[in-house]
MIFIDREN-109373 format. One line per 8 residues: number of its first residue (from 0); their letters; for each residue x, y, z of C-alpha. Coordinates in Angstrom, 2 decimals, m for minus. Layout:
// residues N
NUM> a> X/Y/Z ~ ...
END
This chain:
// residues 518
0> xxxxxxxx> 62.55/111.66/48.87 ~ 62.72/114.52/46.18 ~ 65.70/114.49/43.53 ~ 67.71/117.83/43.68 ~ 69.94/119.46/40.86 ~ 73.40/119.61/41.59 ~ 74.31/121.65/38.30 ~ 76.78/124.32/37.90
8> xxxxxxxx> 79.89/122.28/39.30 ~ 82.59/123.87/36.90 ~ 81.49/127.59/37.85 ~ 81.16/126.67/41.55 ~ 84.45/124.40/41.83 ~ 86.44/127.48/40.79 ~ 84.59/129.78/43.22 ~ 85.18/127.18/45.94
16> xxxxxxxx> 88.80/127.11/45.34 ~ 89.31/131.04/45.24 ~ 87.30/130.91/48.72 ~ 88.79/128.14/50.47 ~ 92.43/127.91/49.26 ~ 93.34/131.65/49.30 ~ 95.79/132.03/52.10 ~ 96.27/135.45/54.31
24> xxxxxxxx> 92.76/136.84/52.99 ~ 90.71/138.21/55.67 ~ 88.26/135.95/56.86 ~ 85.97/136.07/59.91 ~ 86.59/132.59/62.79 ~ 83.66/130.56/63.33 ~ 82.40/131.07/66.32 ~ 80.25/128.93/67.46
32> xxxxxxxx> 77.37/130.15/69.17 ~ 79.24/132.63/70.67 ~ 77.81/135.82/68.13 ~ 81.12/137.12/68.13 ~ 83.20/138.03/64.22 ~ 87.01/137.68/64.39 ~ 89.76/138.83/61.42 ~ 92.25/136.44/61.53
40> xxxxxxxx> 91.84/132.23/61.01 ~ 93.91/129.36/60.30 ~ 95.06/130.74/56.43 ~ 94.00/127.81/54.88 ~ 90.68/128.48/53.84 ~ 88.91/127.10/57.26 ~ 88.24/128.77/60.28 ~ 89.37/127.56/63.95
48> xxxxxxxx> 86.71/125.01/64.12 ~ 87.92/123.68/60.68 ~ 84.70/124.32/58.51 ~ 84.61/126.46/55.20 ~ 85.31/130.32/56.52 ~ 83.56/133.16/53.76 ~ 84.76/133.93/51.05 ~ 87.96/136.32/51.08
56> xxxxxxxx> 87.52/139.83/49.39 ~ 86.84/140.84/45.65 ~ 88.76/143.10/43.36 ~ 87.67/146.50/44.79 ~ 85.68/148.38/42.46 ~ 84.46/144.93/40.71 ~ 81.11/143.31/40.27 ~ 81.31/139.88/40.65
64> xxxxxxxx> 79.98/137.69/37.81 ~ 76.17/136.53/38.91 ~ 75.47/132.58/38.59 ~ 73.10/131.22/36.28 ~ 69.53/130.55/38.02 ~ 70.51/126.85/37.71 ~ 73.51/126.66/39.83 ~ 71.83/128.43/42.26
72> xxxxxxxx> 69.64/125.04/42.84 ~ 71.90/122.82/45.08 ~ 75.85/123.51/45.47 ~ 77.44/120.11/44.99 ~ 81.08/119.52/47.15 ~ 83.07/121.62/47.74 ~ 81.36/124.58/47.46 ~ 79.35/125.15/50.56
80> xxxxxxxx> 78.93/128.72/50.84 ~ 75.81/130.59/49.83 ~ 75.78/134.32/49.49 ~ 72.91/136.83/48.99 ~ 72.08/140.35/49.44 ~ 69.38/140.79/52.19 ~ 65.94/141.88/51.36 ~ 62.26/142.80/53.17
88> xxxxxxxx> 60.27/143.04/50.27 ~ 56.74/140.93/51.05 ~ 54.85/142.29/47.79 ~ 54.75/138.63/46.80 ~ 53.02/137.01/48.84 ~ 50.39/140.09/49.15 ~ 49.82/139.95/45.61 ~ 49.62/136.31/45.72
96> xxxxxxxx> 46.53/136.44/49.01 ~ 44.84/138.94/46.63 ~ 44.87/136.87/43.36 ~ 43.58/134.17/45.14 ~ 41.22/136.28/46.98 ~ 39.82/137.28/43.47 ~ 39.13/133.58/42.64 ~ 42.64/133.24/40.64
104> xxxxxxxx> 45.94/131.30/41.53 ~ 48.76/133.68/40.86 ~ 51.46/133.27/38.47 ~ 54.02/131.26/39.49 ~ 56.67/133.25/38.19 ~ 55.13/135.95/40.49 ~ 55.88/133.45/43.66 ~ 58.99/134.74/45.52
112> xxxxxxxx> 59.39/132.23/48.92 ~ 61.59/134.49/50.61 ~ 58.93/137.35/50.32 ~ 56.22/134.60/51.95 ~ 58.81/133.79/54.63 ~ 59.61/137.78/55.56 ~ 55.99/138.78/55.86 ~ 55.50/136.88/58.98
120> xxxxxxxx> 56.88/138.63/62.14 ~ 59.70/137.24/63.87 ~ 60.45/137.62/67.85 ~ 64.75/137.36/67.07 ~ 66.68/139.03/69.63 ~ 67.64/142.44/68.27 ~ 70.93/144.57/68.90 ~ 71.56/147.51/70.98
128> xxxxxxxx> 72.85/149.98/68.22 ~ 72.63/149.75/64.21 ~ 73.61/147.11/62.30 ~ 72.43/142.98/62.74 ~ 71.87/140.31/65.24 ~ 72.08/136.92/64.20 ~ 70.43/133.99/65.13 ~ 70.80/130.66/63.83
136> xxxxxxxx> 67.98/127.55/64.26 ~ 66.77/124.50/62.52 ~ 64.68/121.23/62.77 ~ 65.12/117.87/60.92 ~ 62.25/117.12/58.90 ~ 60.34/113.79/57.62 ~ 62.51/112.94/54.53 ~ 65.80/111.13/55.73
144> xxxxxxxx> 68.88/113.33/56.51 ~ 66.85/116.60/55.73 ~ 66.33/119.50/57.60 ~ 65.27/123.03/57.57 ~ 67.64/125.88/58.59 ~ 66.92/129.31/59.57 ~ 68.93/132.15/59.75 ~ 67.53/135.09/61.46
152> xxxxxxxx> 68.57/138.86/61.13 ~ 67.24/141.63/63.01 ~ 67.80/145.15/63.27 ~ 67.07/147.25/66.40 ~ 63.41/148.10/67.31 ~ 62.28/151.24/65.45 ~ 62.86/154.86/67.32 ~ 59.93/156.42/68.52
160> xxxxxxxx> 58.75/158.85/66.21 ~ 59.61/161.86/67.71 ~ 63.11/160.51/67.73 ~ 63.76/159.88/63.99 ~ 65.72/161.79/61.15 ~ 63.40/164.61/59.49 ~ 61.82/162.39/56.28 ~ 61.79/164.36/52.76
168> xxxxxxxx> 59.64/161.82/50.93 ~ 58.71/162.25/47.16 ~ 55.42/160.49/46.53 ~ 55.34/159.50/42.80 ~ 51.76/158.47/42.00 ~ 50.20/156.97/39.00 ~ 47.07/158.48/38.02 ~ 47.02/156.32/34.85
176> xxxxxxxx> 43.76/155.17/33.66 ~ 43.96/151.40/35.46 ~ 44.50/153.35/39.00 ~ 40.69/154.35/38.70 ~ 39.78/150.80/39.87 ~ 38.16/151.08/43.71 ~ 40.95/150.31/45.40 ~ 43.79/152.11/43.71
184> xxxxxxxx> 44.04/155.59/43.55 ~ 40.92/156.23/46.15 ~ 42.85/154.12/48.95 ~ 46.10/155.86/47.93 ~ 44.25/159.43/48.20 ~ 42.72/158.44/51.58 ~ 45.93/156.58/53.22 ~ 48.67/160.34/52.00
192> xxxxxxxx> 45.79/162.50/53.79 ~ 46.04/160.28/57.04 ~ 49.87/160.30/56.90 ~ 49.83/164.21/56.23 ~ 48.24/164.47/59.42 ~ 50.70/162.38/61.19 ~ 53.87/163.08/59.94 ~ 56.29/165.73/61.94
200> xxxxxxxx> 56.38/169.38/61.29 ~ 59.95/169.41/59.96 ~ 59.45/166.42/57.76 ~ 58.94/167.21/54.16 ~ 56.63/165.89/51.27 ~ 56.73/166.11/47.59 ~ 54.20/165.02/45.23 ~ 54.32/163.48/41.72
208> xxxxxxxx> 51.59/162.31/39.41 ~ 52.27/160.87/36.25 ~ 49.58/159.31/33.32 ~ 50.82/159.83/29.82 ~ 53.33/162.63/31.30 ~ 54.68/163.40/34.24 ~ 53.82/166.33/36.52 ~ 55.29/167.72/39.51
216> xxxxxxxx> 52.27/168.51/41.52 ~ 53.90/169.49/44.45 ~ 57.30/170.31/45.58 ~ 59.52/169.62/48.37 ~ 57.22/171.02/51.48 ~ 57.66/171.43/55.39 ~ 54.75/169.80/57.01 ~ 54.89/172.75/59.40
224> xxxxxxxx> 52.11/175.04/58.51 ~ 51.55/173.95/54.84 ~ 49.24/170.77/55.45 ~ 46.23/172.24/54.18 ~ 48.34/172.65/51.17 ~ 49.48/168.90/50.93 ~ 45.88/168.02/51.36 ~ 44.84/170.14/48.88
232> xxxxxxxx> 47.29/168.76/46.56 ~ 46.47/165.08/47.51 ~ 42.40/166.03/46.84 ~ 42.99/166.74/43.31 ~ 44.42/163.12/42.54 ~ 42.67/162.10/39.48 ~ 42.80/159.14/37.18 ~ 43.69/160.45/33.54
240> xxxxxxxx> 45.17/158.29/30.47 ~ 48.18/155.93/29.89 ~ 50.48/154.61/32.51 ~ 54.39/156.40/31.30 ~ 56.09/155.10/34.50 ~ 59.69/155.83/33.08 ~ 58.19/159.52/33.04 ~ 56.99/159.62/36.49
248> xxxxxxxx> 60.25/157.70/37.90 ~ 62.26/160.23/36.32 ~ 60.47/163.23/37.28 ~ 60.25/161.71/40.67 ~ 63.79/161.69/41.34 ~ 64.42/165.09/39.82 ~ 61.93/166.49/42.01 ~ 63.38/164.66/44.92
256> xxxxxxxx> 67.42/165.86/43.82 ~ 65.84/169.25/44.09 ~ 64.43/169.14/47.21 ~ 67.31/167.07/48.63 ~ 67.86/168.04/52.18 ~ 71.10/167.08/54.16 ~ 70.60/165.82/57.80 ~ 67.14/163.91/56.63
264> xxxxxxxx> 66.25/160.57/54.94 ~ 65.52/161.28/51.31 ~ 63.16/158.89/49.63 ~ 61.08/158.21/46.52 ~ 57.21/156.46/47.25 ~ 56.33/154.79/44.05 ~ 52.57/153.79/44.27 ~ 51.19/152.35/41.15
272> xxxxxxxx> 50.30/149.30/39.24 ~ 53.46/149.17/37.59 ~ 52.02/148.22/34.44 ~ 53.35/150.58/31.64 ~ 52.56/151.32/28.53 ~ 53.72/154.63/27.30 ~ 56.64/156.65/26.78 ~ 59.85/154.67/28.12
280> xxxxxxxx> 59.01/151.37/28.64 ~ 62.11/149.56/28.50 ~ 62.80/148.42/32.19 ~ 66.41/148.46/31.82 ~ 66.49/152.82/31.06 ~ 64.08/153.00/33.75 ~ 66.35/150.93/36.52 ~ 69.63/152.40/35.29
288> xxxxxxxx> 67.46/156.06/36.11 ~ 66.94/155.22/39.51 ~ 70.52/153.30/40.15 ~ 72.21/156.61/39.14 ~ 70.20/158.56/41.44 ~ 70.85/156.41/43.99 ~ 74.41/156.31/43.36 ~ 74.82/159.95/43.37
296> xxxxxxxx> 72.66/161.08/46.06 ~ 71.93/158.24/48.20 ~ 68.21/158.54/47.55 ~ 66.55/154.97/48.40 ~ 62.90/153.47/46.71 ~ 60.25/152.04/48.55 ~ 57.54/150.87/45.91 ~ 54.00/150.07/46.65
304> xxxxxxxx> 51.99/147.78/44.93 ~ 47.92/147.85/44.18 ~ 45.70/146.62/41.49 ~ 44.61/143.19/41.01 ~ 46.80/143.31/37.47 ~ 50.04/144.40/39.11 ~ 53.51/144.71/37.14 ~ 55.20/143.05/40.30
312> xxxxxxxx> 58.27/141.86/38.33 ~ 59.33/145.15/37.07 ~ 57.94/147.08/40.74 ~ 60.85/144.67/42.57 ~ 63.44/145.32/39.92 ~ 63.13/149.40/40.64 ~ 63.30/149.01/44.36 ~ 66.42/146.17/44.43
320> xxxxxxxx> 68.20/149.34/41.87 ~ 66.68/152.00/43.98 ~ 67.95/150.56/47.17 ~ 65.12/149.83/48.50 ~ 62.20/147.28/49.10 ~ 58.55/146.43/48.25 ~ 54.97/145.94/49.56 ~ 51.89/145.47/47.92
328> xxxxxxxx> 48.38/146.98/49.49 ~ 44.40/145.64/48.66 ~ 42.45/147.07/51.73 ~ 42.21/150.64/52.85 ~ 43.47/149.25/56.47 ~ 46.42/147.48/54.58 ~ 47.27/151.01/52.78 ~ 46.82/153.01/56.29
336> xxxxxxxx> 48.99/150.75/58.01 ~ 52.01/151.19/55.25 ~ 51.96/154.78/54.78 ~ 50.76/155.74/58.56 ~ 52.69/153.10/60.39 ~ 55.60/152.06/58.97 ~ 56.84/154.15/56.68 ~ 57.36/156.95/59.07
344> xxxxxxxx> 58.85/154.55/61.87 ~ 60.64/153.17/58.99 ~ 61.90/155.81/57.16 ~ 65.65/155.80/58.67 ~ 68.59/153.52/57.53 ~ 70.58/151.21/59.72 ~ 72.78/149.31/57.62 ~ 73.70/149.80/53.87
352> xxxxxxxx> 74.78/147.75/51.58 ~ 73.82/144.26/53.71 ~ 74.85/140.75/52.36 ~ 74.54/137.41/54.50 ~ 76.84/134.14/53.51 ~ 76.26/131.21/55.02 ~ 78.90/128.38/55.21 ~ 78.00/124.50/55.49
360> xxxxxxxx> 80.56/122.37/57.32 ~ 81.60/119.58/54.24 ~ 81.94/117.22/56.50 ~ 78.66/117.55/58.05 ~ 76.73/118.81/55.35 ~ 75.97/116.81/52.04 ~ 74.23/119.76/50.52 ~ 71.88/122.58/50.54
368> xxxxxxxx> 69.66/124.78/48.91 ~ 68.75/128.31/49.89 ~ 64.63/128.60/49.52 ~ 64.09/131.69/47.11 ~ 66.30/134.76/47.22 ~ 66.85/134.04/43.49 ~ 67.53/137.08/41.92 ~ 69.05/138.41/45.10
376> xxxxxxxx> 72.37/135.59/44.10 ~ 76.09/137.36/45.57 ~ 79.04/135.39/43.95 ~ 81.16/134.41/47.22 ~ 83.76/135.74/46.49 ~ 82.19/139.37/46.14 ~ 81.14/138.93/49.42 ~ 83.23/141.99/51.15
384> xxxxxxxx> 83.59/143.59/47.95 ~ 81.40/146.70/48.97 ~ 81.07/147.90/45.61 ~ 78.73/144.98/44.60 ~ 75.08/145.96/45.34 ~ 73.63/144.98/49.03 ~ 70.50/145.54/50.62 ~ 69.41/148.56/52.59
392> xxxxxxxx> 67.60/147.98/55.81 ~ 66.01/150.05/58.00 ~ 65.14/150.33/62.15 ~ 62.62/147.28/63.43 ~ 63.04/144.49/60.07 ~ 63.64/141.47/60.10 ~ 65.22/139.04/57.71 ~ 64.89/135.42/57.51
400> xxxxxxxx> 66.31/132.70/55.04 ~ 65.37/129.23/54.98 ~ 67.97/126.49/53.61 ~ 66.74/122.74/53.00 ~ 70.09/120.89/53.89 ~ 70.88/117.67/53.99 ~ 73.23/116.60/56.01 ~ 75.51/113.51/55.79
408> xxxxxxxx> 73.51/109.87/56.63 ~ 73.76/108.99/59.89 ~ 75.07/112.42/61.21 ~ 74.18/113.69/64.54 ~ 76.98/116.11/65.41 ~ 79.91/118.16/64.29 ~ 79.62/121.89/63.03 ~ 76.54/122.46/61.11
416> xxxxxxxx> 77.09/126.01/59.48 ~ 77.78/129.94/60.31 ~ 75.77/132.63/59.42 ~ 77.98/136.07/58.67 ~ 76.24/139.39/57.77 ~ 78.40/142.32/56.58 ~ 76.63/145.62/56.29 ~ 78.22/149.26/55.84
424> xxxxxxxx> 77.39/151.85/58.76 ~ 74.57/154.33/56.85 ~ 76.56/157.70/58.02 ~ 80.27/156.56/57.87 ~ 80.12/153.79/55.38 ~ 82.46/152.06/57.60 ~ 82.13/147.76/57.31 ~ 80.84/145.84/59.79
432> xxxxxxxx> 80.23/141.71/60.84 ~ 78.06/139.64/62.80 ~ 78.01/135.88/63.44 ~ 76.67/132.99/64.86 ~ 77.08/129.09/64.13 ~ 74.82/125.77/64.68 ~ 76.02/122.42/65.59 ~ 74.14/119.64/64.28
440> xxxxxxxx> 73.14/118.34/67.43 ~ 71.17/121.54/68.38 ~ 68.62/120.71/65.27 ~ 65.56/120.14/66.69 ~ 64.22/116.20/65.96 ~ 61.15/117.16/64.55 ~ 59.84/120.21/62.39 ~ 56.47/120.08/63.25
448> xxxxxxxx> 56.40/119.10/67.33 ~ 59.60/120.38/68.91 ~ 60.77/123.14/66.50 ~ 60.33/127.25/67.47 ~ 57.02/128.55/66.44 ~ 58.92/131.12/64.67 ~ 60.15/128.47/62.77 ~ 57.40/126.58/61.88
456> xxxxxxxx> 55.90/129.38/60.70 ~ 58.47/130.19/58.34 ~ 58.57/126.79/57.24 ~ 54.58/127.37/56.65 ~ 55.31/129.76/54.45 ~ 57.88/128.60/52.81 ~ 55.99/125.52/51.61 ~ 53.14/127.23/50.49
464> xxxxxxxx> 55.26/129.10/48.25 ~ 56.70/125.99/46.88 ~ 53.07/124.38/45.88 ~ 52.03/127.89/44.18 ~ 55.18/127.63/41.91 ~ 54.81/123.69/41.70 ~ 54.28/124.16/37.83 ~ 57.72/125.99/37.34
472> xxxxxxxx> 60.22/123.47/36.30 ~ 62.99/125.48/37.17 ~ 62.50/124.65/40.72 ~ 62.66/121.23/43.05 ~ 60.41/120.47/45.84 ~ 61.35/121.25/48.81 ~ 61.92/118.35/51.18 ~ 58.92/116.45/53.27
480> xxxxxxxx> 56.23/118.93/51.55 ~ 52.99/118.69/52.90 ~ 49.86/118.55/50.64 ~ 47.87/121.77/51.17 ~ 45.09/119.87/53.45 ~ 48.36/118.74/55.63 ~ 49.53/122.62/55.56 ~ 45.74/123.68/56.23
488> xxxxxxxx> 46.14/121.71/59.17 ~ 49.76/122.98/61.05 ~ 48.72/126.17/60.53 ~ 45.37/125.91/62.02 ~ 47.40/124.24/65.21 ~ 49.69/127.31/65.15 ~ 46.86/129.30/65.57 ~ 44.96/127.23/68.31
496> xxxxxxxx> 48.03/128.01/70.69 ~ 48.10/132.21/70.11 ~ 45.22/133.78/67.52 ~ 47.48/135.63/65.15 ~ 45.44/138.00/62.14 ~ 48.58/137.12/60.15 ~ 48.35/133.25/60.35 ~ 44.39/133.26/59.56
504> xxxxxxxx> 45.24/135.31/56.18 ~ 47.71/132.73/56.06 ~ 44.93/130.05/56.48 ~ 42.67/131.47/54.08 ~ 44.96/131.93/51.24 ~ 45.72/128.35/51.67 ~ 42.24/127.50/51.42 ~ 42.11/129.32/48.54
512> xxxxxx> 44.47/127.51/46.80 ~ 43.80/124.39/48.16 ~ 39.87/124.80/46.03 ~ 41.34/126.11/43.50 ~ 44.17/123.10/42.45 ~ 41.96/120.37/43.41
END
């Protein structure tokens, strides 16, 4: 049985007070399984079914204060509600298979679960029209009184392509010295002149190098007739001197404010190592450049990652302030599948602003712990404040989270937890909910035999990130770990019932590490 932290209890007493005793605040009902959100409850801090409701609104206009990385760990009684903006970045874990590809284990500190979880599809039932569906599973695991709980969000299957917004996407591209590495700035070249084939006629491309300066290479186009053009500009991508990445972000969104075009999704493409060295290098100027931007003109990031050094701490900080989310590339198929695939079916917005809050049942639930999201932390009570930064999410994610809880000994029923998701509609900005609930009977009685595959999957994941970050003290293990042999194994079984390209990467990078930490 692992030992978890239950620090923080001062900070998190007060915010369970101001979330469960505030009377006539809006709160959503549990309901159940039902799916259904509600506005009114009992007004004492509980829902109809009596368990913890969210947490009622914050002072408009307000960010809430963001908890320590410590009380994050385990919320002792009575706080049971947990609160995070959502996020799809998976540039984690695709560092992390390339490091150990290269014969390395990667930093810990570089280990972010909840982007090992998200990179592995999931088959949740997804709504008609924009916003969330929620789904809500779990299975009880080996340790006594612990389980594994998954909530599920998905967005609606991406539009056809020909169905879309017009795109007006500003490539910023670092033609540093490092990006002349095979497998940098060639793949980048080769994967832009397969997507300038592909993309529409009225979508529009910009392009942005930047080495030691920054240079506007090519502004705002129309596909149209001028893809000769892009190509041409694409072509004469060459590496050149010092990486000034505050340079090429700001020229980036400049060129992208110019060329800003109402009706169409406006977005900036960072590609680059992320590792700078010249000019501006304070990340905090940089991130308040692209907040501002994104402020004002509603211009989201998406930031790609190559390069087997890789700045992935400060790539994730630019897209969580640009909006937006991360992915990291090694193979030219990886980099064709990005730019050709997905980011054109992807290039729309369905929900703004998304946060999820879950809330454990105290008399059910003992505690919790939510498995990575750390720097993604909401305080509860900020949770329909919708001036405190969300998540932006686009047509055909998905979003899971993973919670070790432990519920009370001997407890086989009674309410388990609800799952809310508030996002803000990306045209009208108008709020919206979604929920669903868990009993504790419906937890299935064993991870490994009777749970979803869906699940055990993203409990696969989930504990391989754990054993890469083993040597970080800030963090407990999670409950009933497997060794990586153990792990090895499940996953192999996984893939004996449906072959599945992403479980055998899986396989191998636990292979991987399993050589390289014995």
């Amino acid at each position: 049985m692992h030992t978890y932290r239950s620090t923080g209890t001062t900070r998190r007493l007060t915010t369970a007070l101001l979330a469960l005793g505030t009377a006539g605040a809006l709160l959503l009902t549990g309901c159940g399984q039902s799916g259904q959100s509600s506005d009114s409850n009992k007004g004492d801090g509980r829902t109809a079914d009596g368990f913890p409701a969210p947490a009622p609104d914050g002072p408009d206009g307000q960010n809430g204060e963001q908890r320590d990385d410590e009380s994050r760990d385990i919320a002792p009684s009575p706080d049971h509600l947990s609160t995070f903006a959502l996020d799809v970045d998976t540039a984690s874990y695709g560092y992390a298979r390339r490091t150990l590809e290269d014969g390395s284990l990667p930093d810990p500190s570089t280990v972010r679960p909840e982007e090992f979880i998200n990179s592995f599809r999931q088959d949740y039932a997804r709504p008609d029209g924009d916003g969330f569906s929620v789904t809500v599973d779990g299975a009880r695991t080996k340790d006594d009184d612990w389980s594994l709980v998954r909530v599920g969000l998905a967005t609606r299957a991406a539009d056809d392509d020909r169905e879309r917004p017009p795109a007006a996407l500003t490539f910023v591209i670092d033609v540093s010295g490092s990006m002349s590495e095979p497998g940098r700035l060639d793949l980048a070249k080769d994967a832009l002149g397969t997507m300038t084939d592909r993309l529409r006629d009225q979508d529009s491309v910009a392009l942005v190098t930047f080495s030691d300066t920054a240079e506007t290479v090519l502004p705002m186009t129309r596909l149209d007739d001028n893809r000769a053009r892009i190509h041409d500009a694409v072509d004469s991508l060459e590496p050149a001197d010092s990486t000034n990445l505050g340079a090429g972000v700001e020229t980036g969104y400049e060129t992208a404010v110019e060329g800003l075009r109402k009706g169409a999704t406006n977005r900036v493409v960072l590609l680059s190592d992320a590792l700078a060295n010249t000019g501006d290098t304070d990340a905090d100027t940089i991130l308040e450049r692209v907040a501002a931007e994104r402020r004002e003109h509603g211009i989201t990031l998406f930031g790609v990652g190559v390069g087997s050094d890789y700045g992935d701490a400060l790539m994730e900080r630019l897209a969580d302030k640009g909006d937006g989310h991360t992915t990291y590339v090694s193979t030219e198929k990886e980099a064709e599948e990005v730019f050709c695939e997905q980011l054109p079916r992807h290039v729309d917005l369905t929900a703004r602003e998304a946060k999820a809050q879950v809330a454990f049942d105290p008399e059910t639930v003992e505690e919790f712990r939510l498995i990575g999201y750390d720097n993604r932390q909401v305080a509860d009570e900020d949770f329909r404040d919708d001036s405190v930064d969300g998540g932006e999410v686009g047509p055909g994610h998905t979003v899971t989270a993973l919670y070790a809880v432990r519920t009370r000994s001997g407890t086989e029923a009674g309410h388990l937890a609800t799952a809310t998701v508030r996002w803000l509609d990306p045209d009208s900005r108008t709020p919206h909910e979604e929920s669903e609930g868990i009993e504790a009977s419906a937890l299935h009685g064993d991870l490994w035999s009777t749970a979803p595959r869906g699940l055990q999957v993203a409990a696969a994941a989930a504990y391989f990130a754990d054993a890469l970050r083993r040597d970080d003290t800030r963090w407990t293990d999670l409950p009933a770990g497997p060794t990586l042999g153990e792990l090895s194994s499940r996953v192999r079984e996984l893939i004996r019932y449906r072959e599945d390209k992403q479980l055998n990467d899986l396989s191998d990078a636990i292979e991987a590490a399993r050589t390289l930490m014995d």
